[in-house]
One Martini backbone bead per residue (centre of mass of N, CA, C, O) as a GRO file, in nm:
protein
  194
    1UNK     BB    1   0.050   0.067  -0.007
    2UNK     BB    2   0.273   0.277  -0.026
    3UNK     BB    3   0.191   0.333  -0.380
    4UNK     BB    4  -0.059   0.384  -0.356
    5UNK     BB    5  -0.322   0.544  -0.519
    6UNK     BB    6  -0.551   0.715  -0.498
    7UNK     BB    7  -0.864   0.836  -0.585
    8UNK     BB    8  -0.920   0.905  -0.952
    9UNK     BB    9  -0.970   1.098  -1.246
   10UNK     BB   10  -0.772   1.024  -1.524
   11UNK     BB   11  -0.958   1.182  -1.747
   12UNK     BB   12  -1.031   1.483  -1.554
   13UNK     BB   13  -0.753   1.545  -1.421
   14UNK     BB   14  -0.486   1.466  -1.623
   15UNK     BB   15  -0.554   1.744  -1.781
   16UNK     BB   16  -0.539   1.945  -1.562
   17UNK     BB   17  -0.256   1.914  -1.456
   18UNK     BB   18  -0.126   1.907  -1.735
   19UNK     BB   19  -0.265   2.235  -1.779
   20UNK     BB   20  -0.233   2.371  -1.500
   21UNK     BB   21  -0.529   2.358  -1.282
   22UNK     BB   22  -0.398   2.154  -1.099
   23UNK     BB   23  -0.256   2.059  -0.818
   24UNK     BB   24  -0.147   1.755  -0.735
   25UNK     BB   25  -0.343   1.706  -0.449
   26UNK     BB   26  -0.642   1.768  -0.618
   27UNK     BB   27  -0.648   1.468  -0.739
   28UNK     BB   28  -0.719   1.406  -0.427
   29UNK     BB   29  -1.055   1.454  -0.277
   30UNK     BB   30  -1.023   1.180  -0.041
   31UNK     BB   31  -0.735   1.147  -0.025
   32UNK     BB   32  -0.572   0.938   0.122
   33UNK     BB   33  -0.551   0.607   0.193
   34UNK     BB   34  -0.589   0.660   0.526
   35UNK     BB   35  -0.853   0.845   0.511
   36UNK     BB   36  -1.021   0.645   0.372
   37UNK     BB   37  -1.034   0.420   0.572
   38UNK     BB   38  -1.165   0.585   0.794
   39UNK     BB   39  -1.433   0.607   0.669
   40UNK     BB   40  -1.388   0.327   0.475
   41UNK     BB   41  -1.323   0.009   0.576
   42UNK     BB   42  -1.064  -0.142   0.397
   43UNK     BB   43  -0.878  -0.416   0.215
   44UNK     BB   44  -0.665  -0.447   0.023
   45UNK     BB   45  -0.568  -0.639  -0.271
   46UNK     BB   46  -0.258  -0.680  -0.469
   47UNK     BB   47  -0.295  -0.996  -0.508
   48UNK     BB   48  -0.353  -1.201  -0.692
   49UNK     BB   49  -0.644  -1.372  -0.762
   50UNK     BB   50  -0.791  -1.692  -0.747
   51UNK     BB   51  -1.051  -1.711  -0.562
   52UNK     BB   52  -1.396  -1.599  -0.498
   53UNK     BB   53  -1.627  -1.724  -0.322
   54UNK     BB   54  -1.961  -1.801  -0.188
   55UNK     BB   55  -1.844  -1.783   0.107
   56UNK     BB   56  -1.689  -1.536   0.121
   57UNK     BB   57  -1.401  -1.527  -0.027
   58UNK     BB   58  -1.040  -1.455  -0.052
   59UNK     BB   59  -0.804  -1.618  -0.310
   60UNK     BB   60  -0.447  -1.641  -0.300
   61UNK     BB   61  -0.108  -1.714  -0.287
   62UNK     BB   62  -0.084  -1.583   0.039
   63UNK     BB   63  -0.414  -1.570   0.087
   64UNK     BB   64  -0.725  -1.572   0.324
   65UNK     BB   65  -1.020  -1.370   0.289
   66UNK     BB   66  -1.264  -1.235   0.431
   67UNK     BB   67  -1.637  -1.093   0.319
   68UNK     BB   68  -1.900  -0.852   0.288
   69UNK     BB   69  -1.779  -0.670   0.070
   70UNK     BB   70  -1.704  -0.650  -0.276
   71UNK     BB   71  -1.422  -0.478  -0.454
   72UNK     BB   72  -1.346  -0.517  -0.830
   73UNK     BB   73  -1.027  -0.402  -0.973
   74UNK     BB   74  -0.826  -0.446  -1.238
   75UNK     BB   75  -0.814  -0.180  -1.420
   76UNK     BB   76  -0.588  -0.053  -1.658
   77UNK     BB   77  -0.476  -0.001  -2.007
   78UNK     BB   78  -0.282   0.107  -2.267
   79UNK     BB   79  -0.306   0.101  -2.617
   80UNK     BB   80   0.001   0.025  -2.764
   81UNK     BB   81   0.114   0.048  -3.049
   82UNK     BB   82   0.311  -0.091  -3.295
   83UNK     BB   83   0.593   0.131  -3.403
   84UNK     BB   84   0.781   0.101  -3.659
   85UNK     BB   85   1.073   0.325  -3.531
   86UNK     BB   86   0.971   0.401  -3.251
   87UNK     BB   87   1.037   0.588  -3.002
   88UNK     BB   88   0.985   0.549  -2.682
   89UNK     BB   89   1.034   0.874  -2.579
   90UNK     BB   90   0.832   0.946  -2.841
   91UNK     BB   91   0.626   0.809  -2.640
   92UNK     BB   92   0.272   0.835  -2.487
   93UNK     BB   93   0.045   0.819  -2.259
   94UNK     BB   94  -0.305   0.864  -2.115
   95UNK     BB   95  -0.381   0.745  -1.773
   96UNK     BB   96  -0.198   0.886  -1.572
   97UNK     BB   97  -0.022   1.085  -1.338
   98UNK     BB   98   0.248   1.032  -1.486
   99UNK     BB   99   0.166   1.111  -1.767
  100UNK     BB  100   0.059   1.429  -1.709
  101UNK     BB  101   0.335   1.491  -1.623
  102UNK     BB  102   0.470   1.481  -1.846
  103UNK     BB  103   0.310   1.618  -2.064
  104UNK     BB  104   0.380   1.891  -1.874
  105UNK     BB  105   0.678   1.883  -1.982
  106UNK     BB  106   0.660   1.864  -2.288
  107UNK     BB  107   0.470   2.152  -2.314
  108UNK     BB  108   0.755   2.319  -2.246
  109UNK     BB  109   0.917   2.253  -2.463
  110UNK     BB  110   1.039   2.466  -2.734
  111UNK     BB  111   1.097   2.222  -2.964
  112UNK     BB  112   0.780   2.160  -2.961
  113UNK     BB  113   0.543   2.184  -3.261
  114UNK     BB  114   0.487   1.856  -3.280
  115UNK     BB  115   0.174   1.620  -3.291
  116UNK     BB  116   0.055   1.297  -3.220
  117UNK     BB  117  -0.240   1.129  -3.233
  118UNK     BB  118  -0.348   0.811  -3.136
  119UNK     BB  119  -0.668   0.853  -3.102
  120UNK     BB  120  -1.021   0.961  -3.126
  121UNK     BB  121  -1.100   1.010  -2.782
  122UNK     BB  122  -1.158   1.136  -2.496
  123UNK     BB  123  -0.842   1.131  -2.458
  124UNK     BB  124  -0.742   1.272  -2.719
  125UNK     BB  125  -0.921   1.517  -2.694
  126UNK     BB  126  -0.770   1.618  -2.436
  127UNK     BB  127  -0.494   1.658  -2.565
  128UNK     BB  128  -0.552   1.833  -2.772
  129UNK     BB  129  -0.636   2.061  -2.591
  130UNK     BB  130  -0.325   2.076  -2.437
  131UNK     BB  131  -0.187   2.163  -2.695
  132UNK     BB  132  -0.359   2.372  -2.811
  133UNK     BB  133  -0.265   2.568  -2.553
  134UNK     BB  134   0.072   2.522  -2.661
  135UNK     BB  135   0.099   2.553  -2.943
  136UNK     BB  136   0.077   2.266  -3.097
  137UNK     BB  137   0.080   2.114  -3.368
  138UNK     BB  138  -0.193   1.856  -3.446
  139UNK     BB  139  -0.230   1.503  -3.497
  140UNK     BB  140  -0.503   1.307  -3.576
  141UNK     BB  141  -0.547   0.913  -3.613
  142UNK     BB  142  -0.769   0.701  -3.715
  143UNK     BB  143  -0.970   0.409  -3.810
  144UNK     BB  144  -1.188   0.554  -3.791
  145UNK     BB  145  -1.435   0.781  -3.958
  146UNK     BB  146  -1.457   0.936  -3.681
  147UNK     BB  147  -1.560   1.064  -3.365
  148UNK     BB  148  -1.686   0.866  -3.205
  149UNK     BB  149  -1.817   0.590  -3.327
  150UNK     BB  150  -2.016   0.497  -3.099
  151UNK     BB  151  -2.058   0.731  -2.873
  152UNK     BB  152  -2.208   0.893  -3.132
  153UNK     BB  153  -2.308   1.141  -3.329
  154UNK     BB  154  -2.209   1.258  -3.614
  155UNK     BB  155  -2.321   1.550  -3.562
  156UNK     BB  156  -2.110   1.551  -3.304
  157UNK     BB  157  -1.835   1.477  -3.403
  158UNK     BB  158  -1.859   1.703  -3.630
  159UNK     BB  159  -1.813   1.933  -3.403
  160UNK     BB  160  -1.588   1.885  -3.272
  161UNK     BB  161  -1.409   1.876  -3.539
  162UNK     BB  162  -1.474   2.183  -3.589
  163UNK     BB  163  -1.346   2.269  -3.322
  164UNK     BB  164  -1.085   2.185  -3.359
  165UNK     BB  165  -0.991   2.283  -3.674
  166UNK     BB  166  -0.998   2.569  -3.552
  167UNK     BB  167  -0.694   2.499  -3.325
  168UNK     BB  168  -0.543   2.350  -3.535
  169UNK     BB  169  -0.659   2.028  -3.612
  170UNK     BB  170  -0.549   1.725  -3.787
  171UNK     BB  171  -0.734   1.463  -3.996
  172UNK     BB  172  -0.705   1.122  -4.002
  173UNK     BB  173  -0.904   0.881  -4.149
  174UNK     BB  174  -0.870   0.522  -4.184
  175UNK     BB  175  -0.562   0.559  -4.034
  176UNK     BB  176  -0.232   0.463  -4.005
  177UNK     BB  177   0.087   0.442  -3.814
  178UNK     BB  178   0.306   0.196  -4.034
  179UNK     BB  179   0.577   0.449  -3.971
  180UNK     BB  180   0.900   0.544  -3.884
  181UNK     BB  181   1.120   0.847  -4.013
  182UNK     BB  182   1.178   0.962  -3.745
  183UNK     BB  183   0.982   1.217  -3.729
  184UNK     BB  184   0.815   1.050  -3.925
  185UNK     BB  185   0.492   0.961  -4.069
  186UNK     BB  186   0.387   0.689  -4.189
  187UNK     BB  187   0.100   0.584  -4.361
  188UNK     BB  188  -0.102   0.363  -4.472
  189UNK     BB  189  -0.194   0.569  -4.734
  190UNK     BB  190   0.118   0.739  -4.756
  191UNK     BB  191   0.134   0.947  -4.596
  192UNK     BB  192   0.348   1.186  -4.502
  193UNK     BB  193   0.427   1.327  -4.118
  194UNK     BB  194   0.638   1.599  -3.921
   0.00000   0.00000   0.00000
């Protein structure tokens, strides 16, 4: 529990913060680990579970403990195209705490003038707006036909796109990125993007 992070919208705050809108401990506006203990007693469960039972256990590989009631938590990971030639240091996702914070190091940097956002979902248009408040000229790429393909009405997703293309934000759909030639992004359609 020691590196444990408390509970936050990793959604609405990692932008806030990326943003420079929020400082690092409003991202958690019910306390650390021990002050939610305090009001809401639970145990944390941080080993492998093997198997959950009818009769209210929860066994691990290294202990077995009852419950009154379970929250279970998976988690969540981004998920990183393999892009052949993209340098490691030259790609982040936007997921955590320590995401936001890189994100905000980076677009402190004056000699980044532009970026490329792969997924149009409600993360990347996230990113966007935070780019694009940093005067970073973006592209944004997905393999869907508009933004938020399932999540969305057309005529949605087209104000919003037409919201981002005023803070000069260009969208290639129905394409990835290929591969990369140090800088450049060579498109699936064959475009190479700087």
């Amino acid at each position: 529990e020691d590196n444990c992070v408390p509970v936050y919208n990793s959604l609405v705050y990692a932008k806030a913060l990326a943003d420079h809108k929020i400082p690092y401990h409003a991202l958690f506006p019910f306390g650390n680990i021990e002050t939610i203990k305090q009001s809401y007693p639970f145990t944390l469960v941080k080993e492998e579970v093997i198997q959950v039972t009818k009769e209210k256990e929860v066994i691990t590989s290294l202990s077995k403990q009852t419950y009154d009631r379970i929250l279970i938590s998976t988690g969540a990971s981004s998920f990183n195209p393999s892009i052949p030639g993209l340098k490691k240091e030259k790609m982040i996702s936007m997921r955590t705490v320590e995401d936001a914070i890189q994100l905000s190091q980076i677009i402190k940097d004056p000699t980044i003038h532009h970026a490329i956002v792969v997924g149009a979902s409600m993360t990347g248009i996230k990113v966007a707006e935070v780019l694009s408040h940093a005067n970073i000229h973006l592209t944004m790429i997905d393999l869907a036909s508009h933004i938020f393909p399932i999540q969305s009405y057309i005529d949605v997703a087209n104000q919003i796109e037409n919201d981002l293309k005023a803070k000069n934000v260009d969208f290639y759909w129905n394409t990835s990125i290929d591969h990369m030639e140090e800088d450049i992004a060579v498109l699936s359609n064959g475009k190479a993007i700087q």
